[in-house]
N, C-alpha and C positions, 0 to 999 in steps of 0.2 A: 742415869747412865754415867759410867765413868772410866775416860779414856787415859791409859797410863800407858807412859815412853818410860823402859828401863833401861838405864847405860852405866854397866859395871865392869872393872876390868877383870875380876873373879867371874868365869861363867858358872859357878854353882848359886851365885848371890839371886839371877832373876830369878830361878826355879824355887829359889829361898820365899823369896818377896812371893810367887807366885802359889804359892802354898797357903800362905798366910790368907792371900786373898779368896783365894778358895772355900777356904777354913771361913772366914768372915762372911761371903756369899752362902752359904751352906744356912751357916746359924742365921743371917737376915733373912732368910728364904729369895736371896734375891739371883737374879739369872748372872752364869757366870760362862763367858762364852768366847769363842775367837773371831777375828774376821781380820782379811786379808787390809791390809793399808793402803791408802792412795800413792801410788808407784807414776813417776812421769813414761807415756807412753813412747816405747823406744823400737823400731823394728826386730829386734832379738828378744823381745820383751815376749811381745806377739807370737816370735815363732817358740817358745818356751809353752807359753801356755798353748797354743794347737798341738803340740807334742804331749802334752797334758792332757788334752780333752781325748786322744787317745786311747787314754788309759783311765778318763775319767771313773767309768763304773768299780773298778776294781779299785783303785787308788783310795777315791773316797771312800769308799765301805773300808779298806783297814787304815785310813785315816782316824773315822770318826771313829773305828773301834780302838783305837790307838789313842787318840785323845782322853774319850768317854774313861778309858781305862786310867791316866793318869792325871783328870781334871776332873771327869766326871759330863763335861757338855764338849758338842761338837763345835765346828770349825763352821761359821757359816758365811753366808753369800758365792758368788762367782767373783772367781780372781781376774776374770775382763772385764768386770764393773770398776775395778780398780786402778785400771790405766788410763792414765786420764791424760790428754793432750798438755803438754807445756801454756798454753795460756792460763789454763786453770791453776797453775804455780805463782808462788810470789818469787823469793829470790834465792832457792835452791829446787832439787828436785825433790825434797820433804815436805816444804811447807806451801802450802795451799793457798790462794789469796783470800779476801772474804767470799768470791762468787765461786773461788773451787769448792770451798767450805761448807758452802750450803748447799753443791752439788754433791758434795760427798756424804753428805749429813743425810739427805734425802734417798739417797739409795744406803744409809745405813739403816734408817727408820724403816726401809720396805722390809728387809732384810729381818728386822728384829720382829715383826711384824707376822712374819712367818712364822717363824719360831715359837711367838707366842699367841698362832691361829688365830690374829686380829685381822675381821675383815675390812676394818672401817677405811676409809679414802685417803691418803697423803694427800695435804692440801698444801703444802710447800710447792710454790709457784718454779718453773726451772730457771736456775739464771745465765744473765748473758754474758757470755765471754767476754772480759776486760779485752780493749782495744789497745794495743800496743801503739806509744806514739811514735811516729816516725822518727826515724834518726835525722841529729845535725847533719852530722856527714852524712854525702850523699856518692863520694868520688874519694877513690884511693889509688894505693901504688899497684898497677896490674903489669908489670916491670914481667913476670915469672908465670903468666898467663898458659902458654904454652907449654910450658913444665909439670901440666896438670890434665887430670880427663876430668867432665864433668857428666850428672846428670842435671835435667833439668824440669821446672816445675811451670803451671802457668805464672808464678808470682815472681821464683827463684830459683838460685841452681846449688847444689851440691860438688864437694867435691869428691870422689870415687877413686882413684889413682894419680900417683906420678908417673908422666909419659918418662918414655925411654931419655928426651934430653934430660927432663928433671932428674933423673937415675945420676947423671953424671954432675951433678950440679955439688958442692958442700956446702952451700947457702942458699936457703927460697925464702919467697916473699908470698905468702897465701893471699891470690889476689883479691880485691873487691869485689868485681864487676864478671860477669861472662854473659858477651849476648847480652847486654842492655840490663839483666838482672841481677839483683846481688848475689853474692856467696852467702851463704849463712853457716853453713856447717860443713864437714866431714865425715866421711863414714872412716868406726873405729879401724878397720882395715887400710883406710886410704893411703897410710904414708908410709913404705916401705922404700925402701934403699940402705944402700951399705955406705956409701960417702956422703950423705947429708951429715954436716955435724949442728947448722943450725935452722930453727924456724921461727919467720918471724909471723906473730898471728895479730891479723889491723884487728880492726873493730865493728867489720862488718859480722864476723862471726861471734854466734849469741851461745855455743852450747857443745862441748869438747867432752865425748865420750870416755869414758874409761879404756884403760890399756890401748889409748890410740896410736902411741909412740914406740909399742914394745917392740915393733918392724925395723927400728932403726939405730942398730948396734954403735954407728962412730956417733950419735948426737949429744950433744954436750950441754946443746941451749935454748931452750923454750922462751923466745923473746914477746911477749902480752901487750900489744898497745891501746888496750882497753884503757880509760881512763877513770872506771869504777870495775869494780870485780863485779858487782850485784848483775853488769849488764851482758856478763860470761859466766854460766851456769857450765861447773864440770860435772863428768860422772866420778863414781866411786872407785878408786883404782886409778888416778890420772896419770901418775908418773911409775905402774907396772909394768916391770920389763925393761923400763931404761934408769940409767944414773945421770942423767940433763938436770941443769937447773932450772928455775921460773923465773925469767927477769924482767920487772915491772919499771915503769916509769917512778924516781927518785920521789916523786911528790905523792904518789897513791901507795907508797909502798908499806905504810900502816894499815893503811883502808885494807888492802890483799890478805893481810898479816891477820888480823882483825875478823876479816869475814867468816862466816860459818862454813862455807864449804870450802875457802883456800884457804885457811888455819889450818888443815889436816897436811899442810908441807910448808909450816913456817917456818922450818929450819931448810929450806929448800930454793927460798925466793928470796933474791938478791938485788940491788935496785941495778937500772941500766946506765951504764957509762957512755 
């Protein structure tokens, strides 16, 4: 088996490469096939694919006849075996740890497995979710508390909106704490207002969805007090929709510059004064 990433700024080059491999699978007599990639599990993620299952029978019949027609093999497994929860990730939402890897590997093997009408057992053991270790910090600035809705979980809370004060606020501070619980995240909606120009995000928050900022026309300044990027995982799209910058602490500001998923706005992150 052999798994290949292509990243070409010509989009006729994969189709290129993909041809060839075709071409080469044909003449080795070896199987040449799709399957969906391990995607970090996100609630929109979720309601994409139930909107999909939908239309499942139809879809996939002029999928596979679709494929079949310009590769020759279908598209296989289910794309909700492919959402895999964020522990299963190392340090973006691409790359896998070793225990998502060999859960991913194992429902790739059943999958090939089908395909090619093997009845024998997967004996790949399932493994255990890496445990996240607790943070240093334990306590932050919750100054801006009030300024926010939240939801809440048994562990932790989210944040969901800016209250009416926050509306009128041009500066917040995303708190730590709500209710005895940390903050950890945001939902991509949460932050709309018209006079916010900046936000500041501590470090209790571990994972910044894409196009989370496009709600807020006057922002200018995405302030990051993470003090590794690895330990804030963005989505795809972070800074769609607005013209803000990313300003990091003077001393991480390589590390940001550097990383795999904040590299995609290295001319965008500024250090803080």
């Amino acid at each position: 088996m052999i798994e290949i990433a292509i990243v070409e700024e010509d989009p006729q080059k994969p189709r290129l490469y993909l041809n060839v491999l075709k071409r080469e699978a044909k003449f080795s007599k070896c199987l040449f096939t799709y399957r969906f990639s391990p995607t970090l599990f996100l609630s929109w993620n979720r309601l994409l694919i139930s909107i999909w299952s939908l239309w499942t029978s139809c879809f996939r019949t002029w999928l596979a006849w679709r494929r079949r027609s310009n590769s020759g093999k279908p598209i296989i497994g289910n794309p909700n075996d492919s959402l895999l929860d964020s522990g299963w990730f190392y340090d973006t939402n691409f790359h896998l740890n070793n225990s998502g890897a060999i859960l991913f590997t194992k429902s790739l093997v059943k999958d090939l497995k089908v395909v090619l009408k093997n009845t024998s057992p997967t004996t790949i053991d399932d493994p255990t979710m890496p445990v996240v270790p607790p943070d240093a910090e334990t306590s932050g600035d919750d100054s801006d508390l009030g300024c926010f809705t939240f939801e809440e979980t048994s562990s932790d809370a989210t944040i969901v909106g800016i209250s009416d004060e926050g509306k009128t606020k041009d500066s917040l501070v995303v708190p730590f704490t709500y209710n005895g619980k940390k903050i950890t995240s945001f939902t991509s909606n949460a932050m709309t207002s018209d006079s916010l120009k900046q936000v500041t995000i501590q470090s209790n928050i571990r994972f910044i969805e894409g196009a989370s900022f496009d709600e807020l026309p006057s922002l200018k300044r995405i302030v990051i007090m993470n003090s590794s990027p690895s330990t804030l995982a963005v989505g795809q799209s972070l800074l769609q929709g607005t013209n803000a910058n990313i300003y990091v602490q003077k001393d991480v500001l390589a590390d940001y510059k550097l990383n795999y998923s904040w590299s995609a706005y290295v001319d965008r992150i500024f250090p803080l004064e």
